[in-house]
SEVEXPA-482648 format. One record per residue (C-alpha): x, y, z. Coordinates in Angstrom, 1 decimal. Example, Ala and Ser with C-alpha at 12.3 -4.5 7.8 and 13.67 -1.06 7.14 Angstrom:
BEGIN
<rec u="12.3" v="-4.5" w="7.8"/>
<rec u="13.7" v="-1.1" w="7.1"/>
//
This chain:
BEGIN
<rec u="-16.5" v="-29.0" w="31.0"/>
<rec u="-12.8" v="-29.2" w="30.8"/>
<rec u="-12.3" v="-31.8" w="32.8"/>
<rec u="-14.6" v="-33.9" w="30.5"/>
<rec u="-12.5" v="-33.4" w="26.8"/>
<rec u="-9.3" v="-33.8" w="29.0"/>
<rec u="-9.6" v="-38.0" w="28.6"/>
<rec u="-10.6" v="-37.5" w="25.3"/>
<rec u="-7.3" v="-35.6" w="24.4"/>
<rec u="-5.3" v="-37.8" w="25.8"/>
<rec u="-6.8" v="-41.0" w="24.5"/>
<rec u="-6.8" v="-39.2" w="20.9"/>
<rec u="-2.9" v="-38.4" w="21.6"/>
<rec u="-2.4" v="-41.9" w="22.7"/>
<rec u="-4.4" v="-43.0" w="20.1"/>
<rec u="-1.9" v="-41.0" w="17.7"/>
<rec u="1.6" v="-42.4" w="18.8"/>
<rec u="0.2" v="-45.5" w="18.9"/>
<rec u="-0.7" v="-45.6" w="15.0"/>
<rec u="2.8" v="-43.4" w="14.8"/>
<rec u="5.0" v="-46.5" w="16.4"/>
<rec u="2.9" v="-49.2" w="14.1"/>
<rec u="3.7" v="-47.4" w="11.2"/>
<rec u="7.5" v="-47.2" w="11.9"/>
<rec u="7.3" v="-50.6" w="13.4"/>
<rec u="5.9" v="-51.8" w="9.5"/>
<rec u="8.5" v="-49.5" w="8.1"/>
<rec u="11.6" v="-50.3" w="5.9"/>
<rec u="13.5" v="-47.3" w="6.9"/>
<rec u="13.8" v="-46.3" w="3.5"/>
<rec u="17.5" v="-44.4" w="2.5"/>
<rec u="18.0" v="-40.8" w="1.0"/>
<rec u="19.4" v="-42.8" w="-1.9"/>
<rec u="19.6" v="-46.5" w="-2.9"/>
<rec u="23.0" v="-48.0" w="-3.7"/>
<rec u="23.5" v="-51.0" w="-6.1"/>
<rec u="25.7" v="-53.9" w="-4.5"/>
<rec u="27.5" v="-57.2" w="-6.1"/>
<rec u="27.8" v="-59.8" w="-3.8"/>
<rec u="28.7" v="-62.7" w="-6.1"/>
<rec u="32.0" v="-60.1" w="-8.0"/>
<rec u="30.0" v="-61.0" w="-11.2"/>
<rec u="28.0" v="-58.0" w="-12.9"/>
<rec u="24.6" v="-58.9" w="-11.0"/>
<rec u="23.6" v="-55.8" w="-9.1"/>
<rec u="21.0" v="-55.6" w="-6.2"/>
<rec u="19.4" v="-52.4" w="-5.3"/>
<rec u="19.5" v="-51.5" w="-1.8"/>
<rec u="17.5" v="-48.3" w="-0.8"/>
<rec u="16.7" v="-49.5" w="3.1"/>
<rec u="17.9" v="-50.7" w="6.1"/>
<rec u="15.5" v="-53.8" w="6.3"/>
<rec u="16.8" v="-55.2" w="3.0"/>
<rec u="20.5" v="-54.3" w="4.1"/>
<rec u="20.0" v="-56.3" w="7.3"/>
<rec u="18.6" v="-59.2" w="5.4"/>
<rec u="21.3" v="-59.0" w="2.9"/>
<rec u="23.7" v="-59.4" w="5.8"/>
<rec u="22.3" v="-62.0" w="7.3"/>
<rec u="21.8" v="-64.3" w="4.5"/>
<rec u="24.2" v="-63.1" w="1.6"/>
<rec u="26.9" v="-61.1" w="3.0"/>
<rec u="30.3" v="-63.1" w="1.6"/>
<rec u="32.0" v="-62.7" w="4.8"/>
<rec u="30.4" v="-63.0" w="8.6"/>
<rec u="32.8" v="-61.3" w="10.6"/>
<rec u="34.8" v="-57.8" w="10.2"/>
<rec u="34.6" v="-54.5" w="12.3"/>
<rec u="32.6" v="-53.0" w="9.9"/>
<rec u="30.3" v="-55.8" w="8.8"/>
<rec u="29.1" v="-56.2" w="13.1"/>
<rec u="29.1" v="-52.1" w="13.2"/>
<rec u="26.7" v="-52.2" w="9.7"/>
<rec u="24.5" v="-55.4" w="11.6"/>
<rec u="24.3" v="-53.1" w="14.8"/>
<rec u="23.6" v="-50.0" w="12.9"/>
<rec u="20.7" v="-51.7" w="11.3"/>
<rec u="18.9" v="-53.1" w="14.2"/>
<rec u="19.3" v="-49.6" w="15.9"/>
<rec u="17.5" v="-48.2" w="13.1"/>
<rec u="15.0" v="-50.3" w="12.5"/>
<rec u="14.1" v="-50.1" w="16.4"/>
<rec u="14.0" v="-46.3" w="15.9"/>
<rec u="16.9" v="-44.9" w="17.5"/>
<rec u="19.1" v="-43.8" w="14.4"/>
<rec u="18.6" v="-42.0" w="10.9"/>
<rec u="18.5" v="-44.4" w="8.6"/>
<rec u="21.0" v="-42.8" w="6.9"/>
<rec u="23.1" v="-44.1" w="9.4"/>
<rec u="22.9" v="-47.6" w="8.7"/>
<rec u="23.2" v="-46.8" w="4.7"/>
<rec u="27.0" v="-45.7" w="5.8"/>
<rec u="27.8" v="-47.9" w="7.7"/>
<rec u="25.9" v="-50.7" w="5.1"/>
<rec u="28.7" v="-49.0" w="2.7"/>
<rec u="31.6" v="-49.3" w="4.7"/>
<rec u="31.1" v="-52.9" w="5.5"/>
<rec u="30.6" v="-53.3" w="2.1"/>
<rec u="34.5" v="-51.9" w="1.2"/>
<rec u="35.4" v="-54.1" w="4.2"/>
<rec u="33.9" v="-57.5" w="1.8"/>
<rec u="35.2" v="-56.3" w="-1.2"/>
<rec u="31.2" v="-56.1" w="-2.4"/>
<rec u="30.8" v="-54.1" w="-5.6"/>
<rec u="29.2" v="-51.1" w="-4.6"/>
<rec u="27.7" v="-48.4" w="-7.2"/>
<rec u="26.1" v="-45.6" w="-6.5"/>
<rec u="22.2" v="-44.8" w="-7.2"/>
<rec u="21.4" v="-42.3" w="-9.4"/>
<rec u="19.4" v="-38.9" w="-7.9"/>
<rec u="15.9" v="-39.3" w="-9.3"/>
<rec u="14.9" v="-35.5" w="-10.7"/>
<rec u="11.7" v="-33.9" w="-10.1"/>
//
């Protein structure tokens, strides 16, 4: 009899990281806490609060396209958004790259419960 429910268990545990991995894959890798960012120096701020819109705004609106911290920010992203960092993570390092540009950065407020 146990030999019969052991496929089903591992099909249902397949069946589970499989839905797991499609649902990170879909994922924005959202950030403990947004940040606000000027690209343009004029008082126009974009809200930031995950690593997919961070890597976009790198890749299409950064003001500069090369730096230390702008290729460590571009690296931490992808690594995040394949899973293998803390989103977090890429937020710093977003940050940092963004001191490195001279981007306006301000911080999100904490929402309250």
């Amino acid at each position: 009899m146990q030999e019969q429910n052991r496929p089903s268990l591992i099909f249902t545990a397949r069946k589970s990281l499989w839905r797991w991995e499609i649902k990170r894959m879909l994922s924005d890798m959202d950030w403990s806490r947004g940040i606000y960012v000027s690209t343009t120096g004029a008082e126009v701020f974009q809200l930031i609060d995950n690593t997919r819109s961070a890597l976009k705004l790198l890749m299409n609106a950064w003001p500069v396209s090369d730096g230390r911290q702008f290729v460590n920010a571009m690296v931490l992203c992808q690594s995040v958004l394949d899973g293998q960092l803390d989103p977090d993570r890429a937020r710093d390092a977003f940050i940092e790259a963004a001191w490195e540009a001279n981007v306006v950065v301000r911080e999100r407020a904490k929402s309250h419960p």
